[in-house]
Backbone bond lengths (Angstrom), bond angles and torsions (degrees), N, CA, C in turn:
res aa  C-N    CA-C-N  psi(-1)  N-CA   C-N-CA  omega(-1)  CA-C   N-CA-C  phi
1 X - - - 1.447 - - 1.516 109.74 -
2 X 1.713 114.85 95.99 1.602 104.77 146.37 1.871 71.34 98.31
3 X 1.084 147.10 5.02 1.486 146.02 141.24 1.292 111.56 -32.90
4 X 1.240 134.95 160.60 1.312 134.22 149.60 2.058 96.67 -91.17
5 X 0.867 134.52 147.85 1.719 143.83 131.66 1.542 94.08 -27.96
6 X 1.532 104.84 122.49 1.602 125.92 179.33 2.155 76.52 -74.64
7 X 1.414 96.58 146.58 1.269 111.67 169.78 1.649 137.96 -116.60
8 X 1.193 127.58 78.20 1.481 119.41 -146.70 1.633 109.93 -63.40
9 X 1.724 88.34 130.40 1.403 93.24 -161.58 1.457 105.23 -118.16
10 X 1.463 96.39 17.46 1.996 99.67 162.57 1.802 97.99 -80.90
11 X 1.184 110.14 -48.24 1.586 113.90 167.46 1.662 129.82 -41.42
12 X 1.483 98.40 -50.59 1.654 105.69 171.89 1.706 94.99 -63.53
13 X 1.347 142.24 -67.01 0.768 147.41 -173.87 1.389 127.77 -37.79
14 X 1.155 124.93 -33.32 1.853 143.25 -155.46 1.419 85.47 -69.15
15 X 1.446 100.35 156.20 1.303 124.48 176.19 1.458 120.27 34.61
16 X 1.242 115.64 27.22 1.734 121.31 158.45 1.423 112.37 -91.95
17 X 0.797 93.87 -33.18 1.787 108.54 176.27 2.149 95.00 -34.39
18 X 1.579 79.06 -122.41 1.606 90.92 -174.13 1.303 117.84 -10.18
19 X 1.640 146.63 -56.19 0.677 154.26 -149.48 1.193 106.89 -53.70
20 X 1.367 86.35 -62.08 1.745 108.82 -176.21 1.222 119.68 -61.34
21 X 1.334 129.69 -21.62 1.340 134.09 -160.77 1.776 84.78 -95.09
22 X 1.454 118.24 -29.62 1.725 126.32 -159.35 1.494 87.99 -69.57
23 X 1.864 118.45 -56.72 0.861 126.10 -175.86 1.776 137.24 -55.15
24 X 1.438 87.32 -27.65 1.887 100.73 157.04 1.374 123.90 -92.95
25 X 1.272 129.77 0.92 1.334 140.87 167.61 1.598 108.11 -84.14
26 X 1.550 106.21 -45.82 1.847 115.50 169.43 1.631 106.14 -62.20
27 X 1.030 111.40 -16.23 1.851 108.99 -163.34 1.776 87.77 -91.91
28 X 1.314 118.83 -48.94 1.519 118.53 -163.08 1.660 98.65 -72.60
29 X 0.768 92.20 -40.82 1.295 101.37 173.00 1.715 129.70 -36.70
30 X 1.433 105.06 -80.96 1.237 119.65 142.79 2.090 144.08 -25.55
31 X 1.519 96.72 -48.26 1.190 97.29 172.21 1.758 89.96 -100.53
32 X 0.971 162.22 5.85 1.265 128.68 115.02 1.226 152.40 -11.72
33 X 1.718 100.26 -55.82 1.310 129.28 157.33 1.170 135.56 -51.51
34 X 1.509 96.51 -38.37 1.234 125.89 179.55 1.487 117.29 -54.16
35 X 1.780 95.14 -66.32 1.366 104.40 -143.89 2.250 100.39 -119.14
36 X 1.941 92.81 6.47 1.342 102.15 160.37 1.602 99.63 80.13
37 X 1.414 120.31 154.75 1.856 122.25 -156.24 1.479 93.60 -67.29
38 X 1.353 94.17 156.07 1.426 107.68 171.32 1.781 116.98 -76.78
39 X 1.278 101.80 157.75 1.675 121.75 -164.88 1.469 79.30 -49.92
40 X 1.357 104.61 145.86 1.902 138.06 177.59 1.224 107.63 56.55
41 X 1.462 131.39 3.61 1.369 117.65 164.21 1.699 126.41 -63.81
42 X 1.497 110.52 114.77 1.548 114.08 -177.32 1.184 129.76 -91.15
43 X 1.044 137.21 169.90 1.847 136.25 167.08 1.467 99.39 -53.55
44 X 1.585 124.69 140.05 1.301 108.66 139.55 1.847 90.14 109.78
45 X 1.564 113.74 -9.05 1.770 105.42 176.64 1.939 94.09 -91.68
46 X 1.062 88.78 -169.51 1.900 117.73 170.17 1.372 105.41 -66.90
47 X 1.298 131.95 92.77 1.351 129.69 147.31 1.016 130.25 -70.73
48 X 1.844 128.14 117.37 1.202 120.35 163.04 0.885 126.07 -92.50
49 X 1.389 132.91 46.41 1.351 147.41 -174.36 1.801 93.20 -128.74
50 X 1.230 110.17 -45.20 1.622 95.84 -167.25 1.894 93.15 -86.89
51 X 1.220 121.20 -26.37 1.066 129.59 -179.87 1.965 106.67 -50.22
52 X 1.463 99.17 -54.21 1.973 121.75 177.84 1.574 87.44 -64.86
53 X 1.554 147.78 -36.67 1.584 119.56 177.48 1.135 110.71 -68.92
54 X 1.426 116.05 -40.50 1.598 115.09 -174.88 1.586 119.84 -44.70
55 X 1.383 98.19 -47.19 1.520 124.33 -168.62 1.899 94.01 -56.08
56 X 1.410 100.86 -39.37 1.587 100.80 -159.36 1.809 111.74 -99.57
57 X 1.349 93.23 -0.01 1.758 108.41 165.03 1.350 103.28 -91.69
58 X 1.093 116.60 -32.56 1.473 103.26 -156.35 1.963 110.99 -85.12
59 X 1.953 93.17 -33.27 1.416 106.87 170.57 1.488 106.78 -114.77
60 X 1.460 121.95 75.29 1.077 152.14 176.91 1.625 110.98 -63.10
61 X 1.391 93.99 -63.27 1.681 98.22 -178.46 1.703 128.00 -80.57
62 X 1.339 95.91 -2.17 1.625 133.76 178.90 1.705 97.60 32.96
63 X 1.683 93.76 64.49 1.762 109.46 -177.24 2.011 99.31 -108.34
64 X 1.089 118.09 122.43 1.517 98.31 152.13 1.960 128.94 -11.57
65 X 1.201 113.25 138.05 1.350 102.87 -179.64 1.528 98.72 -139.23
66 X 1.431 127.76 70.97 1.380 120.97 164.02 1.377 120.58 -51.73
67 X 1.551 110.60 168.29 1.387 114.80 174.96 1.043 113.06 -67.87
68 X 1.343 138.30 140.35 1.641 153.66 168.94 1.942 111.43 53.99
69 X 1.706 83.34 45.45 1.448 107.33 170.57 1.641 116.26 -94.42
70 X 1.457 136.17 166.07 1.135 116.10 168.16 1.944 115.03 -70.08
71 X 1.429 92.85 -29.83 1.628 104.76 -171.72 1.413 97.96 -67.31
72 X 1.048 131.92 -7.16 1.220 130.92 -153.67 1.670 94.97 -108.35
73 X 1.318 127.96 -45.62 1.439 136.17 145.40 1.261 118.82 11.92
74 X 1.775 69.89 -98.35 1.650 95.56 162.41 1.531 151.13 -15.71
75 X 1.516 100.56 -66.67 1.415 117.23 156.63 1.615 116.85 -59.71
76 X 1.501 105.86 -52.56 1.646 96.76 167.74 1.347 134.56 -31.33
77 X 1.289 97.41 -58.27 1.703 125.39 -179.70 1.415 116.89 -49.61
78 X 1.504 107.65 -48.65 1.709 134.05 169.37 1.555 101.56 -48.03
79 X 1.036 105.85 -66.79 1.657 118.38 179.81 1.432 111.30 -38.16
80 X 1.503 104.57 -54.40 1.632 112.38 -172.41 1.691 103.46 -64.79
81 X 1.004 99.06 -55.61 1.908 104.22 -175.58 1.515 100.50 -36.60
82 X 1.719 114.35 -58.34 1.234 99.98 -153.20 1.744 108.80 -82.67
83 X 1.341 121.95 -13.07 1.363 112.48 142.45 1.466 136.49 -45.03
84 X 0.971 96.44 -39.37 1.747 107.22 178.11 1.306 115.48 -76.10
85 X 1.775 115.25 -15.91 1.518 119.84 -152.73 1.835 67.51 -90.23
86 X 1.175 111.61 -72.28 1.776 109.64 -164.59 1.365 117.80 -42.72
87 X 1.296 114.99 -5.64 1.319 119.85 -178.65 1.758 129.39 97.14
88 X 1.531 113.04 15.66 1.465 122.25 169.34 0.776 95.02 -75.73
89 X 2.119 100.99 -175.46 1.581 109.61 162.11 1.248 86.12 -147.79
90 X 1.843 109.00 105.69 1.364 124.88 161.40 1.690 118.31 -58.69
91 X 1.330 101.89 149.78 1.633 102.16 174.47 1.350 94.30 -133.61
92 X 1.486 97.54 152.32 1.601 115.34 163.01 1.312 133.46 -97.57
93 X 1.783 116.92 109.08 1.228 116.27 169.13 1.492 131.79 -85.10
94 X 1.470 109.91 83.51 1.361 113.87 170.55 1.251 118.56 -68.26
95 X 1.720 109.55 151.61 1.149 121.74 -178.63 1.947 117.23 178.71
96 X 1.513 110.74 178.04 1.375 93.03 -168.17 1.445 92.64 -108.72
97 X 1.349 124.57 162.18 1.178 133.94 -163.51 1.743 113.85 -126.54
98 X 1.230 115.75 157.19 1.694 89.46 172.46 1.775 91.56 -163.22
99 X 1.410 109.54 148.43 1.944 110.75 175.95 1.485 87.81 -57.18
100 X 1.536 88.66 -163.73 1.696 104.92 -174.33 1.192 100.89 -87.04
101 X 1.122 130.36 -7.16 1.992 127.63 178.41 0.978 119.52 -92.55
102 X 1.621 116.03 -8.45 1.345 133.14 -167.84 1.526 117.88 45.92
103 X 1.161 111.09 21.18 2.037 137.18 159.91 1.415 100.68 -60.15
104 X 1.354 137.63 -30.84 1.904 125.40 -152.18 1.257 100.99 -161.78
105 X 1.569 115.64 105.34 1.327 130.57 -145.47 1.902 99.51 -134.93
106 X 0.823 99.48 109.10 1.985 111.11 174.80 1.362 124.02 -114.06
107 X 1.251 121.66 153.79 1.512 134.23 177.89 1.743 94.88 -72.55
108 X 1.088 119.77 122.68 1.959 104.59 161.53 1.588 88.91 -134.28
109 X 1.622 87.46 160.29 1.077 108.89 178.16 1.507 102.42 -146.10
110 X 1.377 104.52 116.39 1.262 137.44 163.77 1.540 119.89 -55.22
111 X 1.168 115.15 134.91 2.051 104.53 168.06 1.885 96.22 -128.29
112 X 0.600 85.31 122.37 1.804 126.02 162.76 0.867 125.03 -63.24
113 X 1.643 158.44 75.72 1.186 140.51 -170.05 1.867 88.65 -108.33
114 X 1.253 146.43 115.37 1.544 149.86 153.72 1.603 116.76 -104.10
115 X 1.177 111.01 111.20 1.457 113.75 154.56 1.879 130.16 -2.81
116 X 0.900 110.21 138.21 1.727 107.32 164.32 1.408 116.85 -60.39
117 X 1.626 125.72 -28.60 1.446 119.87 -164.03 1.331 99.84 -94.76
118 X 1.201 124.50 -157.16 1.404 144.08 -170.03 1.852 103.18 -136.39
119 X 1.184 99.47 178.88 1.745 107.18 175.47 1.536 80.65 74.46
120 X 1.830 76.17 177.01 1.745 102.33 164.31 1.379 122.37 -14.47
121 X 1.619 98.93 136.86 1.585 88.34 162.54 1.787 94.72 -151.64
122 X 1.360 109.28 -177.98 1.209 112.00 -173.80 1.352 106.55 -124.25
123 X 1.561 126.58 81.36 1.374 115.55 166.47 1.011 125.36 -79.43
124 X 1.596 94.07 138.61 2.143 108.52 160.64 1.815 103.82 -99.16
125 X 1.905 80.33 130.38 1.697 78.35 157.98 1.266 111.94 -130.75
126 X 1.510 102.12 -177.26 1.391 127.20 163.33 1.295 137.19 -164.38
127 X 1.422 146.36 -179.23 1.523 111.12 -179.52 1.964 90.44 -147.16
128 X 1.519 91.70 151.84 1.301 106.85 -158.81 2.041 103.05 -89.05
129 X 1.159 108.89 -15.84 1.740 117.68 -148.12 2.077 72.33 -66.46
130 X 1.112 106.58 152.68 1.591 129.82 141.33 1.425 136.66 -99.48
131 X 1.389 138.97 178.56 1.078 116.88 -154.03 1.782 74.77 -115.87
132 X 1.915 112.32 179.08 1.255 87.72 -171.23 1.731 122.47 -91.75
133 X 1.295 101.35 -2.06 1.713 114.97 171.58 1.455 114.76 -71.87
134 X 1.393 131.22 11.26 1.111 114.41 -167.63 1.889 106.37 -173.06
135 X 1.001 115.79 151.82 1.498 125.81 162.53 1.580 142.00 -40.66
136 X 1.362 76.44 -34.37 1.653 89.39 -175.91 1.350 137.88 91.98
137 X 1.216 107.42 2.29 1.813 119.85 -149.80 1.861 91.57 -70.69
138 X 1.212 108.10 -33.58 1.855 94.14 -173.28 1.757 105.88 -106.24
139 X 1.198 86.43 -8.54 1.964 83.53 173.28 1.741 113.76 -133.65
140 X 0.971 112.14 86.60 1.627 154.08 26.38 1.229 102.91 -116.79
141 X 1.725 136.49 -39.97 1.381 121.30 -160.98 0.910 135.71 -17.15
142 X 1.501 127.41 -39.18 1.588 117.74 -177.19 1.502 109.16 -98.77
143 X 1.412 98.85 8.79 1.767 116.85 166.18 1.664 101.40 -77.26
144 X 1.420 113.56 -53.50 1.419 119.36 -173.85 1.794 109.28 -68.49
145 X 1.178 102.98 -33.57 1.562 111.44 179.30 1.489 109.16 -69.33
146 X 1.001 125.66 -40.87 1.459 137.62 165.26 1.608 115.49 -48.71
147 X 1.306 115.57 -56.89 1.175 120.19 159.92 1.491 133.29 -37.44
148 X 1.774 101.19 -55.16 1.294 111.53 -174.65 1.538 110.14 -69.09
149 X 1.603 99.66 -21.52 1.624 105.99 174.77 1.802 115.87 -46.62
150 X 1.476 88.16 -63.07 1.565 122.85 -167.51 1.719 87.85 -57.73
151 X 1.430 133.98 -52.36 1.414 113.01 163.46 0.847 137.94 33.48
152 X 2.396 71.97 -128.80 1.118 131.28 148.53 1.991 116.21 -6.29
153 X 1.386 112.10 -56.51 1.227 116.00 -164.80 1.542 111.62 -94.98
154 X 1.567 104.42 -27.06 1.699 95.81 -174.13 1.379 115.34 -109.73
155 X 1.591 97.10 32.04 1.291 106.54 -173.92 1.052 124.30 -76.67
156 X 1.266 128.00 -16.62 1.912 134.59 176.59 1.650 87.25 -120.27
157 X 1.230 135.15 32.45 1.613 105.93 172.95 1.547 95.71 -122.26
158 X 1.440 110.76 143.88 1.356 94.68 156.10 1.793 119.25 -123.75
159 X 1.074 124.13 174.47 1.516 149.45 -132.45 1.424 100.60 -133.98
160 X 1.352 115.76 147.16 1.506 127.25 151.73 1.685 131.41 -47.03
161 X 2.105 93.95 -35.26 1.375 79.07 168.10 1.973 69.69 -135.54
162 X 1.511 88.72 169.74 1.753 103.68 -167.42 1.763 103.78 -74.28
163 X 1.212 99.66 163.79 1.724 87.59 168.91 1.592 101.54 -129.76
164 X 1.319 120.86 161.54 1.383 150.46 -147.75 1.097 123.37 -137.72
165 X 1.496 141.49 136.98 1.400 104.18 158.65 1.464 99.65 -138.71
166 X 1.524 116.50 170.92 1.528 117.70 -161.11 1.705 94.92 -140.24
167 X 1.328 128.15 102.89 1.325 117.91 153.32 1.119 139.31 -122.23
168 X 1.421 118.49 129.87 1.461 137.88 -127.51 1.461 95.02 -92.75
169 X 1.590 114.18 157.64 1.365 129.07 141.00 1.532 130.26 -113.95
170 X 1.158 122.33 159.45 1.180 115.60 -164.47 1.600 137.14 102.64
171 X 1.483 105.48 -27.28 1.350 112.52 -155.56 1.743 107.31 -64.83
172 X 1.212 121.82 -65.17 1.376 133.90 -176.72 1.627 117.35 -9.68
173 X 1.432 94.09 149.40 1.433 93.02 175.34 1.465 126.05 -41.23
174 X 1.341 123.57 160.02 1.359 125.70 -167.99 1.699 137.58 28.09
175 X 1.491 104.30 22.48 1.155 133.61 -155.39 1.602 101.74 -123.56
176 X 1.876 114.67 127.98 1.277 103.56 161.14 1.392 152.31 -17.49
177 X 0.823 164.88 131.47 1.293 149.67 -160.65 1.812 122.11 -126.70
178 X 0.635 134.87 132.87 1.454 151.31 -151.15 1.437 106.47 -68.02
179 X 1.660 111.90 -43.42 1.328 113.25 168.43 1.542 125.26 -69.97
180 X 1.178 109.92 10.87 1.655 111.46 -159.57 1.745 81.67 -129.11
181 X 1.275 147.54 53.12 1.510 156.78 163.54 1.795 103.67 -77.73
182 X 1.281 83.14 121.77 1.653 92.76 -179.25 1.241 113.80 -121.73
């Protein structure tokens, strides 16, 4: 009596998140550009500026890219080039995928980037698939752009333990999942 209706406010809330965080990454970004790197920044650190082109080469056509989509290809393919441009040699782990009910079953294809040595290594991942309402740019793209950063830069150095990187397909909501490979 004379209550308001409790109002779920994980619901009001959903999907403001990322955006916003996309949208302060475009802002730093920008007055970067603007106003040129900040005092002691050198050749040769983490740029998130070349990191934000990657993001915007890679989702160029700023189309949805589901898993075992053609758009989805696409972006793969992008990915591979620019491994290859720095000088890896990505491989593709194909395979069939399925949820945990084994109800929703996709082609993914995995890329692989592993070191020459053996032992330890230190992988970064991320996964490129999008969901199909949307582009992708904050789930994972600027995960994958990040990566290609990390590359880009540790590409002639080497490390105590090697580094790697693994980016996935499949992952996204309602979408096969990578751990479920049959």
């Amino acid at each position: 009596r004379g209550r308001a209706a409790p109002t779920n406010r994980r619901r009001n809330g959903e999907g403001r998140v990322a955006p916003a965080l996309l949208l302060v990454l475009v802002g730093v970004v920008i007055h970067h550009r603007r106003n040129g790197p900040p005092p002691g920044a050198t050749p040769g650190r983490f740029s998130a500026a070349e990191a934000f082109d990657e993001l915007k080469a890679l989702l160029a056509e700023g189309v949805p890219h589901p898993v075992d989509s053609a758009a989805n290809h696409v972006v793969r393919d992008r990915i591979i080039q620019r491994f290859r441009d720095f000088g890896y040699s990505p491989v593709i782990q194909r395979a069939r995928a399925c949820d945990h009910r084994g109800s929703k079953c996709a082609n993914v294809e995995n890329i692989v980037v592993l070191p020459p040595t053996s032992g330890d290594i230190v992988l970064g991942v991320a996964h490129y698939d999008s969901v199909p309402a949307g582009p992708g740019a904050s789930d994972d793209g600027m995960g994958v752009a990040t990566m290609l950063e990390c590359a880009r830069l540790l590409r002639n150095t080497r490390s105590r333990n090697p580094i790697g990187f693994l980016i996935t397909d499949g992952e996204v909501h309602d979408a096969p999942t990578t751990t479920n490979i049959k």
